[in-house]
C-alpha positions as CSV (number, residue, x, y, z in Angstrom):
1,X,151.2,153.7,313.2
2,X,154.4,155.3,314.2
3,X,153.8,158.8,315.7
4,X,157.0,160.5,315.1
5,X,160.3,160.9,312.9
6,X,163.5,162.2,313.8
7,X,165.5,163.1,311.1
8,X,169.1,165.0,310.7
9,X,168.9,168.5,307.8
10,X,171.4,170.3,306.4
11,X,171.3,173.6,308.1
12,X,173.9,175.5,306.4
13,X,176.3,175.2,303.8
14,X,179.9,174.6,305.5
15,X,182.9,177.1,304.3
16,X,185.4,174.6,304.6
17,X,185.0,171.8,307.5
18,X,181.9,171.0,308.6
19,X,180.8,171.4,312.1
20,X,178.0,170.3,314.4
21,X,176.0,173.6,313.5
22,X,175.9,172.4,310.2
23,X,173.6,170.3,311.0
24,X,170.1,170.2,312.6
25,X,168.1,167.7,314.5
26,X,164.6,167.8,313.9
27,X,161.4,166.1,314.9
28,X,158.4,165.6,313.1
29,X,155.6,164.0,312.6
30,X,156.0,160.5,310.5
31,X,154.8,160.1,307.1
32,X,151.8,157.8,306.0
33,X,152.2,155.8,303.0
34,X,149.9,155.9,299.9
35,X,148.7,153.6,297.5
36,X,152.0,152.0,296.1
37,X,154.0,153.2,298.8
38,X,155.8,151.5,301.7
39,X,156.8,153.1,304.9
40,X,161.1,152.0,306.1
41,X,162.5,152.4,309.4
42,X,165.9,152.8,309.0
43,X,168.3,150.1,310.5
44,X,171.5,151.2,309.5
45,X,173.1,154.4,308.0
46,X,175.8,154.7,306.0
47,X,178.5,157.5,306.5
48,X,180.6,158.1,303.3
49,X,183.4,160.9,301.9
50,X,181.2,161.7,299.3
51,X,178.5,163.5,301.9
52,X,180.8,166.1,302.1
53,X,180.2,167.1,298.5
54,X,176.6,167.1,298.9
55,X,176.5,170.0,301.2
56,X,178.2,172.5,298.7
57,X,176.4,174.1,296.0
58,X,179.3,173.5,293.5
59,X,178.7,171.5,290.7
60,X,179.7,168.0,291.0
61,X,178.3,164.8,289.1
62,X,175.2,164.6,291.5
63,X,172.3,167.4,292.9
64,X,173.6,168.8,296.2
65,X,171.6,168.7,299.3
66,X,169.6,172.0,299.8
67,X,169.4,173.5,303.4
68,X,166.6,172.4,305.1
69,X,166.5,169.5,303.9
70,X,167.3,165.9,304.7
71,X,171.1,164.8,304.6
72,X,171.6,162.1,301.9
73,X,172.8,158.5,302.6
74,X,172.3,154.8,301.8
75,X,170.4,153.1,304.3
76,X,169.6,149.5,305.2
77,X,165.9,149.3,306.2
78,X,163.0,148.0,307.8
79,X,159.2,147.4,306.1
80,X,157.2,149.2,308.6
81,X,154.1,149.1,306.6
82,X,152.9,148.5,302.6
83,X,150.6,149.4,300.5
84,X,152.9,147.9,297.7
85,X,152.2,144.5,296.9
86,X,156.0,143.5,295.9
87,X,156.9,144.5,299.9
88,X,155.7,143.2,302.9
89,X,155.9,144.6,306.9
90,X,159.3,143.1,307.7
91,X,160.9,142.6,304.4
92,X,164.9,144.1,305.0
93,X,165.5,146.4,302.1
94,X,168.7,148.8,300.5
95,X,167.7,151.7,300.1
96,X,169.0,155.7,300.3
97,X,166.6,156.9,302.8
98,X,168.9,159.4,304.0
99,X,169.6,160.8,307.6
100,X,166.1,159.9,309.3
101,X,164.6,156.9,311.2
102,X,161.6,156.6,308.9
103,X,161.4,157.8,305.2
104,X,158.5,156.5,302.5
105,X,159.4,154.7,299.4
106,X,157.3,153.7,296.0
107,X,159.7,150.8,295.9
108,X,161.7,151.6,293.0
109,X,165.0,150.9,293.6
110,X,164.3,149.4,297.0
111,X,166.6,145.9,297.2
112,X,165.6,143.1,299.3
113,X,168.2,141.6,301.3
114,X,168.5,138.1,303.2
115,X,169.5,138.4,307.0
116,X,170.4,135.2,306.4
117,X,172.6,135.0,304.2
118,X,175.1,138.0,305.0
119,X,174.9,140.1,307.5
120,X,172.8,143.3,306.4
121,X,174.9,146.1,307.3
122,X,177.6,144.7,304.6
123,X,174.9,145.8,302.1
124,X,176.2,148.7,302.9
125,X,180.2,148.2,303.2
126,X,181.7,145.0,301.3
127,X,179.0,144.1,299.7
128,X,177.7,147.5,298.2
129,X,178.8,150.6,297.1
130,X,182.5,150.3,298.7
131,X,182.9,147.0,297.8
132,X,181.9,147.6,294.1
133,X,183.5,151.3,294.1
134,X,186.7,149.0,294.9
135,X,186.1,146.0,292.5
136,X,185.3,148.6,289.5
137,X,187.8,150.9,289.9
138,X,190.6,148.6,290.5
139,X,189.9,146.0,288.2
140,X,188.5,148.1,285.3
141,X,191.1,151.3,285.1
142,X,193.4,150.1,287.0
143,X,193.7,146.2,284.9
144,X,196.4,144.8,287.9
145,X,198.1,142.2,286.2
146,X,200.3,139.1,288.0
147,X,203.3,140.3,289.8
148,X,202.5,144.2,289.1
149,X,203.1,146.5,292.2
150,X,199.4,148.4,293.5
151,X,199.1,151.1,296.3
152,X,196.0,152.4,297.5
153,X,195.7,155.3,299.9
154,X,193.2,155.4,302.6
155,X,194.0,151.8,302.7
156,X,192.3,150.5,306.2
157,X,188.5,151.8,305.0
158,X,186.0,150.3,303.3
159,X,187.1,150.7,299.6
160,X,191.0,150.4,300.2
161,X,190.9,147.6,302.2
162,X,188.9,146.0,299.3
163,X,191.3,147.1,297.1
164,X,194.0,145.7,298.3
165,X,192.6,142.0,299.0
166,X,191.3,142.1,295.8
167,X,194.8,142.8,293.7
168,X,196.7,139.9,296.0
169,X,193.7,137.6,294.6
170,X,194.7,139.1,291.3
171,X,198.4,138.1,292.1
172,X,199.7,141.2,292.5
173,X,202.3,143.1,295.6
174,X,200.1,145.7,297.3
175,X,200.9,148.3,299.7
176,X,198.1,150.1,301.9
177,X,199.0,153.5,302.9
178,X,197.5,153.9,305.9
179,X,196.9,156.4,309.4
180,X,198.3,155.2,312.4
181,X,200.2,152.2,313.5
182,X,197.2,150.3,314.5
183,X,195.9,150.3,310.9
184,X,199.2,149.1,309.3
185,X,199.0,146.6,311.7
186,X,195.6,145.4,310.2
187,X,196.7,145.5,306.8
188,X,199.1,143.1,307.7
189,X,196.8,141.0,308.7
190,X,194.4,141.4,305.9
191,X,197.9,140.6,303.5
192,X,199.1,143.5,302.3
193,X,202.7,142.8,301.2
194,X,204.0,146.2,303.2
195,X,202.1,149.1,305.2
196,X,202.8,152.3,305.3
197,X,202.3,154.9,307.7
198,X,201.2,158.6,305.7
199,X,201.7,160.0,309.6
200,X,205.6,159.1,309.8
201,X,208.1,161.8,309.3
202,X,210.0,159.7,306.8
203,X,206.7,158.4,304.7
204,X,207.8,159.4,301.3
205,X,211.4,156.7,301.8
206,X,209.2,154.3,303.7
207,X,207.0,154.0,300.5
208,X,210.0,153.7,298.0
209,X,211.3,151.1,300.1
210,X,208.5,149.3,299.9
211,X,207.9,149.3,296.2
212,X,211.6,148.6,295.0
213,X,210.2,147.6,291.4
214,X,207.9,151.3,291.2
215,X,203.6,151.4,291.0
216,X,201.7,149.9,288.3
217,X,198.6,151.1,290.0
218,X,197.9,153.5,292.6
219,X,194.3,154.1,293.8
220,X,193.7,157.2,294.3
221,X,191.6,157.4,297.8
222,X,193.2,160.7,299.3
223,X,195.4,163.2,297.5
224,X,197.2,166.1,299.5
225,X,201.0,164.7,300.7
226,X,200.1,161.3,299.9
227,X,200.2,161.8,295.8
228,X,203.4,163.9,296.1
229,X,204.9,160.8,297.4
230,X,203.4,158.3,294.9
231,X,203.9,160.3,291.6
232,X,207.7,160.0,291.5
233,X,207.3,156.4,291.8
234,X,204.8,155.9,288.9
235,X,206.1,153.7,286.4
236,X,205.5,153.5,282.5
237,X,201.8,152.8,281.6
238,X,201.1,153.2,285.3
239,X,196.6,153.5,285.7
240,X,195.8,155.8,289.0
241,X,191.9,155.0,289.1
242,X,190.9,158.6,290.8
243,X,188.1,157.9,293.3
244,X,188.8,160.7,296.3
245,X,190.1,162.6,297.4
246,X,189.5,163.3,300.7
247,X,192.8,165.7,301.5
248,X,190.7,168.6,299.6
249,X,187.2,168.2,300.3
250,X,187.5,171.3,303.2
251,X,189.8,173.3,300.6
252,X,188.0,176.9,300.4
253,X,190.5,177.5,297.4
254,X,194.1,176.6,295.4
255,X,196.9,176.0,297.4
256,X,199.4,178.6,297.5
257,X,202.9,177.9,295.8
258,X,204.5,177.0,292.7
259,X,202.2,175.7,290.4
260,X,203.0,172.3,289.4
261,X,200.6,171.2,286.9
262,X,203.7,171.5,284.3
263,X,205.5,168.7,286.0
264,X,202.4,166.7,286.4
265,X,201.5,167.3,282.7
266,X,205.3,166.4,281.8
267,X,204.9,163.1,283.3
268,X,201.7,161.7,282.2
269,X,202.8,162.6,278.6
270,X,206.5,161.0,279.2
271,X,206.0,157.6,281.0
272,X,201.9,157.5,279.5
273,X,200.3,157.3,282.9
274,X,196.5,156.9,282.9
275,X,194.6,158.7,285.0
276,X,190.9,158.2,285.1
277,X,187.7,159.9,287.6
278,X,185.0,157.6,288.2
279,X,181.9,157.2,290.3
280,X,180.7,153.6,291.0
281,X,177.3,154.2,288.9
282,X,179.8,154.8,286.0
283,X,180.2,150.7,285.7
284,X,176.4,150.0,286.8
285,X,176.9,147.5,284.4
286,X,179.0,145.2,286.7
287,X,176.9,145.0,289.4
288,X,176.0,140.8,288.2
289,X,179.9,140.8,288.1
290,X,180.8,142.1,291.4
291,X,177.9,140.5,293.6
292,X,179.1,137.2,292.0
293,X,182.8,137.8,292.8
294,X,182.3,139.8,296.1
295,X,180.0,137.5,297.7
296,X,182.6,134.4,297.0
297,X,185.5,135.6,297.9
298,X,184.0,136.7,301.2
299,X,182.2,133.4,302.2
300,X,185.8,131.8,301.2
301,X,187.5,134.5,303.4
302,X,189.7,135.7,300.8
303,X,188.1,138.8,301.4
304,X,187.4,140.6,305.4
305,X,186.2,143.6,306.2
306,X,186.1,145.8,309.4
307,X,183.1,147.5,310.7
308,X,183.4,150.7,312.9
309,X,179.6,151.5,314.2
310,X,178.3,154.7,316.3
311,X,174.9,154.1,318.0
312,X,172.2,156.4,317.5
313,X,170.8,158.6,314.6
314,X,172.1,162.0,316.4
315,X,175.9,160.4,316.3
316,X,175.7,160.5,312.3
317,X,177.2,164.2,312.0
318,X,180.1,163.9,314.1
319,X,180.6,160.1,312.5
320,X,181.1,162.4,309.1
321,X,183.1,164.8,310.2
322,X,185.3,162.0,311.7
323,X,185.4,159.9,308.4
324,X,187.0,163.7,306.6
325,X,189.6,163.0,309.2
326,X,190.3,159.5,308.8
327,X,189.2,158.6,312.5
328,X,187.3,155.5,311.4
329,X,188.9,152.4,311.2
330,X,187.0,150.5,308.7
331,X,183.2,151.3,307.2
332,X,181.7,154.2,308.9
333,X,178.2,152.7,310.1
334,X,175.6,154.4,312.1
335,X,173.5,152.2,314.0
336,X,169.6,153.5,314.2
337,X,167.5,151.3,315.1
C-alpha cells in the first residue's frame, strides 16, 4: 500500500494576487480505502481561472476552499486499489481529486475513461469542462448563426480556442483576441478569420478593422480593456455569453473613475444586447450533446487543441498564478504522476 501523500493546501486567503505563500506543501501519510471506496493516484491536474475564486471567502456560485485544506481541481486518475466492485486497480477515471497525488473516492461521480480512444488528459481540456464550457455557452446564449461576426477574448486557451473553431463550423467570421504575437499566429492556424493582439498600442482600431460588419457575439473570457473595446462594436440583438473574467479576479475593490454603468445600461436597453452569466453545470443537460459533437469534430480535425503541461505536483501553484496572467498557451495541465 502506498506510504505517503503529498498534497498542495490553501494556506492563506490571498488580498488580491496570489503568491507562492499562499500555498502549502504538505506530506502526509496516504489514506486507506473502506468498504465501497477506491483509492486514485492522480495522473493529471487541471489548472483553471476559476481556482482563483475558490480561495476567497466571497460568495460565489460554489463553497470556497477553507485554509488548510486541499486546493480544488479536476483530476484525471489512476485506480490504485478498490474495495468498490464497479472499479478495478488500473481503471483510468475523471474525477476532482484536487491538488494531491492520491485522494479516496466512493465512486460517485468517478468517470471511466478509455486511453485508447483519446488521449486522457483531453478529459480534462477539449473534451471536458473547457470544451463543454465552450460548446454551451457559445452555442446556447450566444445562437451564432451563418455569416454572423463572433469574438472571444482569451482566445488561444482552452475554452476560446474552442470557441472559435466551433462558430467557423457554425459558418460564422470569428476573431480571437489574443496575448502576444505567437498566439495570433496560432489562431491563424486553427482558422480564425482575423487575430488580434489585446497587447498592441492600437488594439481597440485593430479590432474594428477586423469586424467591418460589427459583433453578433462576443464571449466574454476576460473583461478589463478588452470589453471597452468590444462594447462600441456590439450590434443590435448582439448575445455576450459572460464566462470570465479574468482581468478582475485580483481586484481588492471598484475601479476608480467615472462610473459607467449609465452608458452600459443605455446600450443594452437601446440596441437589446443579451448578456448572460453561466457556469458549465448550468447546461448539465448537454453533456450527451457535447460528447457527441466534441468527440467528432476532433477525430475529423475540425477541432485542435494545444496542451501547455508543467511537470510535477509542487509546479501546480505557480502554473495558477501563470494562467491569471495569461502565460499559458493552451490548457493549463499539471503533470503528476
Amino acid at each position: 500500500m502506498v506510504a505517503k501523500n503529498r498534497k498542495i493546501v490553501l494556506a492563506a486567503r490571498p488580498d488580491g494576487e496570489p503568491k507562492p505563500e499562499h500555498f502549502r506543501l504538505i506530506e502526509e501519510a496516504a489514506p486507506e480505502p473502506g468498504d465501497g471506496q477506491v483509492l486514485l493516484k492522480t495522473l493529471w491536474l487541471s489548472i483553471d481561472p476559476y481556482m482563483r475564486g475558490r480561495m476567497s471567502a466571497a460568495r460565489s456560485y460554489a463553497k470556497p476552499v477553507e485554509v488548510g485544506d486541499v486546493m480544488v481541481g479536476g483530476t484525471v486518475s489512476e485506480v490504485a486499489a478498490s474495495k468498490n466492485p464497479a472499479f478495478k486497480p488500473g481503471d483510468i477515471v475523471l474525477g476532482y481529486s484536487g491538488w494531491q497525488e492520491y485522494a479516496l473516492s466512493d465512486g460517485k461521480g468517478l468517470v471511466k475513461l478509455d486511453p485508447k480512444r483519446i488521449p486522457v488528459q483531453a478529459a480534462l481540456g477539449v473534451l471536458g469542462m473547457p470544451g463543454m464550457t465552450a460548446y454551451t455557452g457559445l452555442l446556447t446564449i450566444g445562437q451564432p448563426k451563418p455569416g454572423e461576426t463572433v469574438v472571444v477574448a482569451a482566445a488561444a486557451g482552452p475554452v476560446g480556442s474552442a470557441v472559435g473553431q466551433i462558430a467557423k463550423i457554425k459558418g460564422c467570421r470569428a476573431v480571437g483576441i489574443a496575448g502576444g504575437p505567437d498566439k495570433c499566429r496560432y489562431l491563424l492556424e486553427l482558422g480564425f478569420d482575423a487575430a488580434i493582439d489585446h497587447r498592441a498600442a492600437d488594439f481597440a482600431q485593430k479590432l474594428k478593422a477586423a469586424c467591418p460588419q460589427g459583433i453578433d457575439v462576443y464571449f466574454e473570457n476576460v473583461g478589463g480593456p478588452v470589453w471597452d473595446a468590444v462594447m462600441p462594436l456590439l450590434n443590435d440583438f448582439a448575445r455576450v455569453p459572460v464566462c470570465g473574467l479574468v482581468a478582475h479576479y485580483n481586484d481588492t475593490q471598484l475601479p476608480s473613475g467615472v462610473d459607467r454603468m449609465p452608458l452600459l445600461m443605455g446600450m443594452v436597453l437601446r440596441r437589446r444586447l443579451t448578456l448572460r452569466g453561466f457556469i458549465v453545470s448550468d447546461f448539465a443537460d448537454q453533456m450527451p450533446a457535447f460528447m457527441r459533437d466534441m468527440s467528432q469534430w476532433v477525430a475529423e480535425g475540425k477541432i485542435k487543441y494545444r496542451e501547455d503541461v508543467a511537470e510535477g505536483l509542487e509546479q501546480a501553484p505557480q502554473a495558477l498564478i501563470g494562467v491569471l496572467k495569461g502565460k499559458n498557451f493552451g490548457k493549463q495541465l499539471v503533470r503528476v504522476a
